[in-house]
N, C-alpha and C positions, 0 to 999 in steps of 0.2 A: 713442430713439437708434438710428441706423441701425446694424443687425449687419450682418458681412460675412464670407462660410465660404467656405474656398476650397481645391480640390481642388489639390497642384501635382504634375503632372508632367509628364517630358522635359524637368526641370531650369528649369524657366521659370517667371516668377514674374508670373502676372495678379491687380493690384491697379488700388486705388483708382477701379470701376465707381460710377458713379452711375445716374442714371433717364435719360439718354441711354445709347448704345448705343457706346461708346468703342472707337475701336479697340482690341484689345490690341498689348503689349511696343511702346509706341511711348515715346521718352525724349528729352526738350527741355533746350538747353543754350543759353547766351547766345553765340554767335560771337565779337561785335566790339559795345561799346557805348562810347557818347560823348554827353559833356554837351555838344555843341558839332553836333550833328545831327540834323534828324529824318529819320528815314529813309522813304523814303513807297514807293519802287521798288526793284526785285531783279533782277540777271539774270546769267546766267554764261555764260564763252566757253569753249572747250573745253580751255583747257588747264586750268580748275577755277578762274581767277581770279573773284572775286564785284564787279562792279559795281553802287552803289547811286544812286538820287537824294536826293542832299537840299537842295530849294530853288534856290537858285541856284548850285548845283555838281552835278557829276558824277563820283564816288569811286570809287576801285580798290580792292580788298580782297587783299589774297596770302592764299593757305592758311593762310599763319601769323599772320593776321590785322592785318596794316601795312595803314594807309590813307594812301592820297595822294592831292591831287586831280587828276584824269584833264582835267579842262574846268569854267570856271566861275571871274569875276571875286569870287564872293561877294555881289556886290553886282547887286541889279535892272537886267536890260539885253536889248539881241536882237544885241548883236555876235556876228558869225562873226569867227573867228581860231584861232590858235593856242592850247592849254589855256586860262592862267587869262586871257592878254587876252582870249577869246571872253566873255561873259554870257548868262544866262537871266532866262526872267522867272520862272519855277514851273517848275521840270523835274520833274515825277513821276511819272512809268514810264522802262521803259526796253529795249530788246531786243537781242540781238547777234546778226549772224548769224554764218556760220561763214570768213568772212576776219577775223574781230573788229573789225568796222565796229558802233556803237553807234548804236540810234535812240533818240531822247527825243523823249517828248509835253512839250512847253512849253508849260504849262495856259495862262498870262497871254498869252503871246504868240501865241497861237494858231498854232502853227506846231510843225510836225513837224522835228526837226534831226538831223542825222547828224556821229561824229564817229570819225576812222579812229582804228586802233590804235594810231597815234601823236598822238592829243590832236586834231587838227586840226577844228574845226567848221564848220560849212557849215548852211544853210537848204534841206533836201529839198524843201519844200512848205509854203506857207501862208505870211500875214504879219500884222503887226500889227494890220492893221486884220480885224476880226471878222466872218464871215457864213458861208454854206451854198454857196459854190459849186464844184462838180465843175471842173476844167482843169487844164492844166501847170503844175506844180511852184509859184512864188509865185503864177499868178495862181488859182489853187485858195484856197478862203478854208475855216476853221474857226472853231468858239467853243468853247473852253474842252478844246481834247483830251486826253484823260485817260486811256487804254488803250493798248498798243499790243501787235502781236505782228506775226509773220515765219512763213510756208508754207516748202513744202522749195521755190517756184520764186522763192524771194526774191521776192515781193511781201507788200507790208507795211499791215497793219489798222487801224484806228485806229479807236478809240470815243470818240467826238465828242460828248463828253458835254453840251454844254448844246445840240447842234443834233439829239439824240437820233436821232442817225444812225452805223451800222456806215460807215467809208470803208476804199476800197479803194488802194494807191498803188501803179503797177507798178516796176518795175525804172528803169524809164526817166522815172519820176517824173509818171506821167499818174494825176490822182484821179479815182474815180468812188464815186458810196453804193450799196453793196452793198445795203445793207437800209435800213429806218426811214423813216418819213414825214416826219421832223421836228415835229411834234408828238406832247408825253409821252402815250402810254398804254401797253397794255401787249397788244395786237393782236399776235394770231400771223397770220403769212399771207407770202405772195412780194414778195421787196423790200421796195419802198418802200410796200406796203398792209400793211406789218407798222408796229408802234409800241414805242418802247422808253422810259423812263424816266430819265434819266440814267444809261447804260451806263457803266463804270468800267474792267474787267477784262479781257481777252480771251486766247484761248490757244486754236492749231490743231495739230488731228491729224494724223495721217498721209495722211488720205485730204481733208483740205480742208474737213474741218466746224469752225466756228468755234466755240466757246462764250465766253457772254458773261456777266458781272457784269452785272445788271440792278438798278441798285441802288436805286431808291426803288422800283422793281417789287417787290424781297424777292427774286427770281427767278435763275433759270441758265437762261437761253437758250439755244438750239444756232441756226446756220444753215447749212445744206447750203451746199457749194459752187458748187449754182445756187441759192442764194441767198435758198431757201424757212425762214424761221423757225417755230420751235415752242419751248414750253415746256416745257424739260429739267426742273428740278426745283424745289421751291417754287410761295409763290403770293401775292400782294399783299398779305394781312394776314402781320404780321413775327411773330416765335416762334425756338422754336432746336429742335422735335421733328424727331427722326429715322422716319424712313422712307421709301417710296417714293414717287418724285416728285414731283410737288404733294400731297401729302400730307405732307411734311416743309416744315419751312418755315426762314425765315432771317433776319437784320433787317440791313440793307445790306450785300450783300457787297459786297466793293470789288477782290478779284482772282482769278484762276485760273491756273491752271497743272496739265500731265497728265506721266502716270508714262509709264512705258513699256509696261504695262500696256493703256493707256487709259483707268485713272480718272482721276476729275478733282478736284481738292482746291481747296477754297476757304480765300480767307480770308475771316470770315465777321465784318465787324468793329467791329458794335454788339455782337455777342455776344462778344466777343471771346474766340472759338474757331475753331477748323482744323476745318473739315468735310470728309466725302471723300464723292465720287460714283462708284457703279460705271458702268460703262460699260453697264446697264440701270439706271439711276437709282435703284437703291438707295441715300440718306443716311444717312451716321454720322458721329459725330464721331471726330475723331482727336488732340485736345488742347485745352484750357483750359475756361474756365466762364462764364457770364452775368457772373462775377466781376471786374471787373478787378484788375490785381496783374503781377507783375514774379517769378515764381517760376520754376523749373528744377523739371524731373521728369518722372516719366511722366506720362502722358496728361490724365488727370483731377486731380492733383494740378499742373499747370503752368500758368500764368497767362499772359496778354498784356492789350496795352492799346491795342485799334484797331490789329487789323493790318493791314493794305495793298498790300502786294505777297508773291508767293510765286516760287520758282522751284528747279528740280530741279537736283542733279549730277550728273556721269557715273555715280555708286558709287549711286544712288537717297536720298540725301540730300537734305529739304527745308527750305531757306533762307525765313526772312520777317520782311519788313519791319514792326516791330513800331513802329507812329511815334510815338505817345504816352509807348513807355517808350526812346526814344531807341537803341535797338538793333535787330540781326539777329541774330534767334535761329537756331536748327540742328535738326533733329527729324530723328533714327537712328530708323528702324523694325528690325523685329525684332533691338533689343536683348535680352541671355539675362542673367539674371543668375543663382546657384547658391539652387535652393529651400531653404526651411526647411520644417518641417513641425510646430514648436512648437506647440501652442494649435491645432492644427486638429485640427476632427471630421469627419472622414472619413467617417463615416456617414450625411449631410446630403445627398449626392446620387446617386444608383446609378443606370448605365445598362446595359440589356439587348437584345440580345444587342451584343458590344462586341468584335469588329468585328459593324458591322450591313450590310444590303445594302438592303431596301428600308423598313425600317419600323425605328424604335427607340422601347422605351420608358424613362421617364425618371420615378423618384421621387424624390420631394422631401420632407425630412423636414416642413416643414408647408406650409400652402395658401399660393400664391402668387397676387397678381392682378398681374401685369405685364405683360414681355415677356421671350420665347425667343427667341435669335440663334445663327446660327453661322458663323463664321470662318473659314477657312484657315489655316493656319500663318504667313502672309506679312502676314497683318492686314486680308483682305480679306473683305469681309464679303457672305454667298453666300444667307443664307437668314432668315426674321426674322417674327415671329406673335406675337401676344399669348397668354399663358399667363391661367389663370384655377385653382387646384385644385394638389395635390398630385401625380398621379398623368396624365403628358400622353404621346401617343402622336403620333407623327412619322413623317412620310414623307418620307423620304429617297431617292427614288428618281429622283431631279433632281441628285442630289452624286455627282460623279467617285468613281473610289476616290483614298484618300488621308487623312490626320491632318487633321480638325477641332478647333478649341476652339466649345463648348458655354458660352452662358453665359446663366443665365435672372436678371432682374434686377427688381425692385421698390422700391417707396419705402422698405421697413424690410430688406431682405434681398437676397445677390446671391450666386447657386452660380456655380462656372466647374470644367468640365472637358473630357477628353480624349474624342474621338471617332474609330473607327478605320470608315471605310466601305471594304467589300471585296466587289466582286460575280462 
């Protein structure tokens, strides 16, 4: 039976670590759920309102969690109009940029739609009838689009999932393929000599790099904003291990979405867990289990069921589209809650010198073969080796100064404590 010893302090209480490398104090709560939706898309406008998709509607969410629907007969269609007389065929994503104008990828109809803040729908680009071709606004063709996101110059992405092509659409509604050959593989290189796999997910940075759900790839794709593709993190065979870049792996993700930071968080949603990517490609997770299930908690105790979309709030709050368990769940990172200290042995893990500067060492009441991580205070995770032995000696001279969590973990045992670096 697995033991679990655990040091607390600065009032904060790090539980329920497994053999991934879980973020800590991160805590999952159910938003908004309904027998009457699946939710497949996420997206929020600045005043905090949450828009989702589900199917052939497109829902407004208040803070206080009321839903109405924003667009969408209910019923299978490609009418443009006013809310519910407009229809969709499959609306599942969705983005807003900052007038609160909404875009949807309408998988069936292959077509990109826009719809102002006041309901009204409109066809940006593409039509019913299905193919690959780059041009103005309908006479542009797509199959099956499935991603979508918005740069700061309002030009808007789209991952074209069955023509395995990144599209580009400007302002003024002109399409072109940023990347992908159109046929699936999983080829890094410029444009269109790169190959993607039915792409899903997308979500751009500040500076114009794209990152992509690559999803029968297992993969996170980046492409510069000229255009050059490489393989961020993962790698074709599917798994749910943490670590650095392709050496971590994934089993379909289907969204992304970035902090303000610059990490990048997946949903990751065979496994159905929340992964986070550092901005150097370090993977961990940041909630749920190969398990599925419909639970609330922290990180490793909290369950989903094929997530699908993610997306951030102003306050650093992450929203997701949880579609199998018919909700939008909510994930607060550094939640505190007040330690206890009942039943713990304190004597389980010593660290010397404490604050350290370039080297710490680190005993462990017995031999561990795992893995050693450490954290930030913020849940981001900065440093990460395999342990082997009781007795492990660390170089620390790559960590800011600043309060670390420490936490060394294995299949029967898991220490976590405080780290003070001062140089």
């Amino acid at each position: 039976m697995k033991k679990i010893v655990t040091v607390f302090i600065l009032l904060i209480t790090y539980q329920g670590f497994s053999q991934t490398n879980y973020v800590p104090n991160v805590t999952v709560s159910t938003f908004v759920s309904s027998s009457s939706f699946d939710f497949s898309g996420v997206a929020l406008d600045t005043a905090g309102n949450v828009y989702v998709t589900s199917g052939y509607r497109v829902q407004k969410i208040t803070a206080g969690g009321l839903i109405t629907t924003l667009a969408g007969s209910g019923v299978s269609g490609s009418t443009d109009g006013q809310g519910t007389a407009a229809s969709f065929g499959d609306a599942v994503s969705l983005a807003v940029d900052d007038s609160g104008n909404i875009y949807v990828a309408d998988q069936y109809n292959n077509k990109i739609r826009k719809i102002t803040s006041k309901g009204l729908v409109s066809t940006l680009a593409g039509s019913t009838t299905s193919g690959n071709s780059d041009g103005q606004g309908t006479a542009a063709r797509f199959n099956q689009p499935a991603g979508i996101a918005l740069d700061t110059s309002g030009n808007i992405y789209v991952a074209d999932a069955f023509n395995n092509k990144i599209r580009k659409i400007t302002p003024g509604g002109l399409v072109t393929t940023l990347a992908g050959s159109g046929i699936g593989g999983g080829i890094d290189g410029q444009g269109t000599s790169a190959s993607f796999d039915y792409p899903t997910g997308l979500a751009v940075d500040d500076s114009g790099n794209i990152y992509v759900a690559d999803q029968f790839n297992n993969e996170i794709r980046k492409i510069t904003s000229g255009g050059l593709v490489s393989t961020f993190a993962g790698s074709i065979t599917y798994g749910n291990t943490d670590g650095q870049g392709v050496a971590a792996s994934f089993y379909y993700p289907a969204a992304v979405a970035l902090d303000t930071s610059g990490n990048i968080y997946v949903a990751d949603a065979q496994n159905n867990e929340i992964r986070k990517i550092t901005s150097g490609g370090l993977v961990s997770t940041v909630a749920g289990s190969t398990a599925s299930g419909k639970t609330n908690g922290t990180g490793s105790v909290a369950r989903f069921n094929f997530p699908t979309g993610l997306a951030f709030d102003g306050f650093g709050n992450l929203y997701i589209a949880d579609l199998y368990n018919d909700e939008v769940r909510k994930i607060r990172f550094n939640a505190t809650a007040t330690a206890t200290v009942n039943g713990i042995n304190e004597s389980s893990i010593s660290v010397f010198p404490n604050p350290a500067k370039d080297l710490l060492n680190i005993n462990l009441s017995e031999v561990v073969n795992g893995t050693l991580s450490i954290s930030d205070i913020q849940g981001s995770l900065v440093l990460m080796q395999p342990v082997n032995g009781k007795q492990v000696q660390l170089s620390t001279a790559s960590l800011q100064d600043g309060i670390y969590v420490l936490n060394v973990v294995s299949d029967n045992v898991s220490y976590h404590t405080r780290v003070v670096i001062a140089k």
